[in-house]
N, C-alpha and C positions, 0 to 999 in steps of 0.2 A: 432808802430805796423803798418805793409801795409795791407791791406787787398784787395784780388784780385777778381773781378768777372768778369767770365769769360762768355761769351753768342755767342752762335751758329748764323751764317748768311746764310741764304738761299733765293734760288732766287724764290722759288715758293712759291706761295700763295697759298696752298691748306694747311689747317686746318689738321693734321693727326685726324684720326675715333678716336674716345675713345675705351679703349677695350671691348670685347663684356663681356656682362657679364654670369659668370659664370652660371651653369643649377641647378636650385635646383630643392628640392623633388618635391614642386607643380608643374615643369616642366614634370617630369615625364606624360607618355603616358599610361594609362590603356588599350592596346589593344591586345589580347581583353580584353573587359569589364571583371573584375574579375580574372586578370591576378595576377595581385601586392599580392592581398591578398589570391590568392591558394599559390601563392610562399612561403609569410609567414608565411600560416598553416602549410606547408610543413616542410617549413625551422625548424619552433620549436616544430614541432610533432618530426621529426627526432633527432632533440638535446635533445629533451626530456626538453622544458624548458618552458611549459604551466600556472606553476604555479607561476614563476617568474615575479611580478610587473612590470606591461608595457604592457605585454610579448601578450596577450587577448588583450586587448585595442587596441595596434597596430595593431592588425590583424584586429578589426573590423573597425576599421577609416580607412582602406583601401577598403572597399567595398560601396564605395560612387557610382562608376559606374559599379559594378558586379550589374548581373541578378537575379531573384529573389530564386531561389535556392541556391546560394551559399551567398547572403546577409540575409539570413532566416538562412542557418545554421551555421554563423557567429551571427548572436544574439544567438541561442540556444546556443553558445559555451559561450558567453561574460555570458547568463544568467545563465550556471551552475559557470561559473569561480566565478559572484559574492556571489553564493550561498555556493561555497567552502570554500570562503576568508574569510565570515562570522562566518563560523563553525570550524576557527580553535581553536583548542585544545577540540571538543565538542566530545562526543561520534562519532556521524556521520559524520564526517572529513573525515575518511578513502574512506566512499563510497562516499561521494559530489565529491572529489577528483577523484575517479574515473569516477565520469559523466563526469568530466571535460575531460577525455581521450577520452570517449568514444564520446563525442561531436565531442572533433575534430577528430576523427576517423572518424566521419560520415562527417563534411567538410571537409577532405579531399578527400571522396566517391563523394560526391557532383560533387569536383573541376573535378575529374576524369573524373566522369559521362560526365561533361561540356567539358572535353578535354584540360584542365586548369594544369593535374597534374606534369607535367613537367615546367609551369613557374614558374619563378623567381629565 
């Protein structure tokens, strides 16, 4: 068996750059402040997917550098979400469920208010 290896020659000494590395989410830019996570209410008010595991949570880990209006009605939405989640199959499911709506009804109001309701 031969085995061959083969190696490149070059006259210059320059070191090629590594490549850049790729941009992840912590790259991401919050600007404005409370951008990231108007988009998210938006995005899952619209699909209709508030109830869905994650779905809350995500939106509120995004308000690390939103202002305090739209980080306040991002906890009120996370605090009905967990008070919905609790009461499933209880009598009052139907309506916790709906706080849940109407929360994010109002961050989205918020996002609005802020000038926020078109990102993301």
């Amino acid at each position: 068996m031969v085995v061959a290896l083969v190696t490149g020659c070059s006259d210059s000494a320059e070191t090629p750059a590594p490549p850049a590395p790729a941009p992840s989410a912590s790259a991401v830019v919050d600007d404005p402040p409370g951008a990231i996570a108007c988009g998210k209410i938006g995005a899952a008010a619209r699909a209709g997917t508030l109830m869905q595991p994650g779905v809350v949570a995500d939106v509120s880990r995004a308000t690390g550098t939103a202002d305090a209006p739209v980080a306040d009605a991002a906890s009120r939405l996370q605090q009905a979400y967990e008070r919905a989640s609790r009461a499933q199959g209880a009598e009052d499911e139907p309506d916790l469920v709906a706080a849940v709506s109407a929360a994010a009804a109002e961050m989205v109001s918020v996002c609005a208010d802020s000038g926020l309701e078109s990102a993301g």
